[in-house]
N, C-alpha and C positions, 0 to 999 in steps of 0.2 A: 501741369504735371507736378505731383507732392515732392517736393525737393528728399532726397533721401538724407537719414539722420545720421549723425558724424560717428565714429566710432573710433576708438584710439586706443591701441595696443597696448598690452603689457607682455614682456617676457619673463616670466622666473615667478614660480608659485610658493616661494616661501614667505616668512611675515609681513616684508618689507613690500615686496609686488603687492601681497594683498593690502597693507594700507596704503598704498599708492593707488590700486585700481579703486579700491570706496571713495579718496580724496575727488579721482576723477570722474566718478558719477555723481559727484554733485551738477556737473557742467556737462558733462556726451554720456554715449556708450560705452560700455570698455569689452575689450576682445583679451583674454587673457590665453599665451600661449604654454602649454606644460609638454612636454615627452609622453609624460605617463596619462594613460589610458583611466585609470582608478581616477585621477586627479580632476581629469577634466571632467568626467561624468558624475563624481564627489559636488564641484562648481555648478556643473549645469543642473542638477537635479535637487539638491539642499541650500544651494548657496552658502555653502559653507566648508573650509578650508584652512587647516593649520590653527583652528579653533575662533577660526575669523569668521564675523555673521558676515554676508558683504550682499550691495544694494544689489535689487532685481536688475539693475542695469547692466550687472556685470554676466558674463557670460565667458567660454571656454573655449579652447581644439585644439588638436593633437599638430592640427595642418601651419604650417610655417608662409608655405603658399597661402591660403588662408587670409593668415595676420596681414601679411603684405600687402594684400592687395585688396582686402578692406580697410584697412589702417592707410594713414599716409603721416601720421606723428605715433613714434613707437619710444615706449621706456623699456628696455633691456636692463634687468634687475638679477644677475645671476652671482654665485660667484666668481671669483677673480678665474680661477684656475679654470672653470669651466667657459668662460667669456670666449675666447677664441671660438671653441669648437663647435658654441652656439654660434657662432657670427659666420662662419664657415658652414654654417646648417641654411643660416638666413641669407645672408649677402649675395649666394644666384637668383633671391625672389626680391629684392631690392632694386629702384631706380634714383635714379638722381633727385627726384622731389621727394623723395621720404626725406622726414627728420628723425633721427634718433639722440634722445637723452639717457644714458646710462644711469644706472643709482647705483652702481658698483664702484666699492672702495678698497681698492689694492690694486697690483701689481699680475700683469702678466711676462711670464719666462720666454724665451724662443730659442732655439738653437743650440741649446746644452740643458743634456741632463742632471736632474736633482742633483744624482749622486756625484755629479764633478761640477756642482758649483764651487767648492773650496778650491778647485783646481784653476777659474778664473772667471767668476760672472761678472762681467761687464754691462753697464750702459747701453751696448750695442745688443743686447739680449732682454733687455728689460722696456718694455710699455707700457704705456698706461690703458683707459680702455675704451677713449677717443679717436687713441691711437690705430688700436685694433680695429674700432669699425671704420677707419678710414683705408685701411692695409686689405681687409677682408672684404671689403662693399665700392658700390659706385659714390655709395652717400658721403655728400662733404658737409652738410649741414649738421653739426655734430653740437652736443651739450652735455655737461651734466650736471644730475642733481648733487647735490651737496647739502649741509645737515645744516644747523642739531634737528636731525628727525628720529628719536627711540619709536622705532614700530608697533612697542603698545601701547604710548601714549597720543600718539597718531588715529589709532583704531579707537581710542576710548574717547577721540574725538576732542582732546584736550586742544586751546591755542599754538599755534609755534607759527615757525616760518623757517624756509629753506635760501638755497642758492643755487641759482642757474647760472651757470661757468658755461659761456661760449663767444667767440668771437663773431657770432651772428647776430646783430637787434633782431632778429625775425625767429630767430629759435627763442629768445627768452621771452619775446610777446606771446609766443604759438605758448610757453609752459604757464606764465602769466594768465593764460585765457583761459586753460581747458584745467589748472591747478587754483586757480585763488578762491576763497571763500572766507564767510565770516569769521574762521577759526584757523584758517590757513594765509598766511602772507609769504609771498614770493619774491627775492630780490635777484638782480641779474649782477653778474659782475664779469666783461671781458678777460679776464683772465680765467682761458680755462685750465692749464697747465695747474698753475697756482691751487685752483677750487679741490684739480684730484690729487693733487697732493696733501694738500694740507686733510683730506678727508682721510685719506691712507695713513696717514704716518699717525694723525690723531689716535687710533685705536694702538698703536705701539704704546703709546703714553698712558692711555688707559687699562692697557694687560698693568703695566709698571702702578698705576694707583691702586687697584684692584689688587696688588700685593702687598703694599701698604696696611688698607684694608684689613686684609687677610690677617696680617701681625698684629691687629688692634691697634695701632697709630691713629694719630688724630689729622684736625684739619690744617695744622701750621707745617707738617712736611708734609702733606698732600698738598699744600698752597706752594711751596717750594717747588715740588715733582711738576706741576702746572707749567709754573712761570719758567721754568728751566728748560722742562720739557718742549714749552715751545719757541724756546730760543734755539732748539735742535731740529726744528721741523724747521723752523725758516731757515739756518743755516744751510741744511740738505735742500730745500729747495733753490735756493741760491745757488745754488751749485748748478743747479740745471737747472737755471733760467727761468726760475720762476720770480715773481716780485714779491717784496714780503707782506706788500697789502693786503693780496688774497688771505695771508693769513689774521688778518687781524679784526676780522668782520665776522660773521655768522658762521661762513664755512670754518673757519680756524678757530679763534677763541669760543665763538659759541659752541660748534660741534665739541670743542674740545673738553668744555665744561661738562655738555651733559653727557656726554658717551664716559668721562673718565669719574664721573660721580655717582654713577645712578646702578644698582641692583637690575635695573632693567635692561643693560647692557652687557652683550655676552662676553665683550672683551673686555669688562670690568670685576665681573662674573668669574673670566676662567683666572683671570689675576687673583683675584679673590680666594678660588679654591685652591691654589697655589700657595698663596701667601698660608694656608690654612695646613699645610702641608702633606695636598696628595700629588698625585703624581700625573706628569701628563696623560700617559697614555689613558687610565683611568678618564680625566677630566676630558678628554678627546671622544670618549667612548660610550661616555653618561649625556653630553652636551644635545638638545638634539638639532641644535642650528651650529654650524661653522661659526666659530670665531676669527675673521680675517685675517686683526692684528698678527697673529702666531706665523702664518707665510708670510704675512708683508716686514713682520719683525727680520725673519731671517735674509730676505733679497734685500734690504734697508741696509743692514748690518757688512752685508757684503759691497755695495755700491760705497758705503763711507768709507770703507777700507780701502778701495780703487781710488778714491778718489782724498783717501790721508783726510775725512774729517775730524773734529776733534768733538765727539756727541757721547758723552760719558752713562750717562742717560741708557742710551738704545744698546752701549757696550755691555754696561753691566747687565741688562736684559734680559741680553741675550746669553751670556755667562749661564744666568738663573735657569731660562727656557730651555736651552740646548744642552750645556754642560752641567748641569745640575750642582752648578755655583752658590755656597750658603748664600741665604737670602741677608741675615743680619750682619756679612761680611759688605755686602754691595750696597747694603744701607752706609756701612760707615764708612767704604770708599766714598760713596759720592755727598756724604755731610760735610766730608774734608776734603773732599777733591777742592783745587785753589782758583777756584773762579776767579777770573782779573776785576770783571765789573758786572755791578746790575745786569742794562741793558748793553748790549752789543752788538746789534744789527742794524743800527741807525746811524 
């Protein structure tokens, strides 16, 4: 009897699922899951989506049941805000052998609304989206992807390599298998906590380059905004238990480089048309993918407050983002702010 051939899910049909689903037709099938009706039958009939050609391998449905139960390794690729209520969608057609790898970076909310977070978001309200699908599923085999991955230069099939954050050897060999190829390397790192943070907070740092940018500034206070900046991610993650190694490998420094450098990054992108001086709502309303940073900026901002960090950085940021704080004012707050020493986390 023909052994049947493997197929391995994707969730979430924007740029980043679809170069994650062509990455993985190099190796299986891929089952890619969408809501929308247009989207799937766009996949099934052109192969083509979000301006992505993608392999005859890949294929569509609307059905969640579906994924599950031909998949038994799934990427959940959506955004942050929407992560739950996918996983509350999926998690009654989940068992215990599923593995799920997320490629989602930021933060989800629980238990208090938007509009009274100033009134007291806590820690206790805040996950990651590990988190989530261990909260919402049977599944405890959990991972995720981590960067530097820019989703169009993944598609144009440029070299890079990622990071698989989990405290399973068997979920990073399972991503190792059905992920590596000549143009793709794959590293595993047990810390997963560490891999989604430092992935989340990296696009904070990136809005902040991306306004740099924007003012015409060069590379020596953009090397500054860098190295600073990620003395503030592992700060914050220290705080909650993460170690700072995660960040000092691929998922942190690298992701950090190319997400907070590159024109091809949307939260470099909206920093950018920022620093440029238009206005959010505008920039929110032209973009046509979600820029993450801008939520994870705001729950980030709130968490260091709870917990009295001292991240001048993600302060002024936020100033700029939410308060509509001169930008050349938070420049020279933080050229002068009186840093004690270089490094400080070691």
């Amino acid at each position: 009897m023909p052994q049947a051939k493997e197929i391995v899910g994707v969730v979430g049909s924007g740029s980043f699922g679809m170069a994650i689903a062509n990455l993985l037709a190099h190796n299986v099938d891929v089952l890619i899951y969408s809501r929308k009706q247009a989207v799937v039958d766009n996949i099934n009939n052109t192969h083509l989506n979000f301006g992505v050609t993608l392999s005859t391998r890949v294929q569509a449905t609307t059905s969640v049941e579906e994924l599950a139960q031909k998949c038994t390794l799934i990427f959940p690729i959506v955004p942050s805000e929407n992560f739950r209520a996918m996983m509350q969608r999926l998690g009654p057609h989940l068992r215990p052998y599923h593995i799920l790898i997320h490629g989602t970076k930021g933060f989800d909310v629980k238990g208090i609304a938007e509009a009274d977070w100033d009134k007291g978001l806590e820690p206790r309200h805040v996950s990651t989206m590990s988190q989530i699908i261990t909260q919402e599923s049977v599944v405890r085999r959990v991972g995720c992807l981590s960067g530097p991955n820019l989703a169009t230069e993944i598609i144009e099939g440029q070299p890079t390599a990622t990071v698989i954050g989990s405290v399973f050897d068997e979920v990073i060999d399972e991503a190792q298998r059905v992920l590596s190829s000549d143009a793709f390397h794959v590293f595993g790192n047990p810390d997963i906590l560490g891999a989604e943070l430092a992935g989340a907070l990296k696009n904070i740092i990136a809005l902040a380059s991306g306004v740099l940018r924007g003012k015409g500034l060069g590379k020596n206070i953009q090397a500054m905004l860098l190295t600073r900046g990620l003395m503030e991610m592992i700060r914050f993650g220290k705080a909650f238990g993460a170690t700072p190694g995660a960040f000092l490998g691929a998922a942190g420094i690298g992701d950090l480089i190319a997400t907070a450098t590159s024109s091809k990054s949307r939260n470099f992108t909206y920093g950018y048309r920022l620093g440029q001086g238009e206005t959010n709502e505008t920039i929110q309303n032209t973009m046509p993918e979600l820029a993450e940073g801008v939520r994870t900026l705001k729950i980030t901002w709130h968490l260091a407050n709870y917990h009295k960090l001292r991240l001048p950085i993600i302060h002024m940021l936020h100033e700029i983002v939410f308060d509509n704080f001169s930008i050349d004012k938070a420049i020279n707050y933080l050229v002068t702010y009186p840093y004690d020493v270089d490094v400080d986390f070691l």
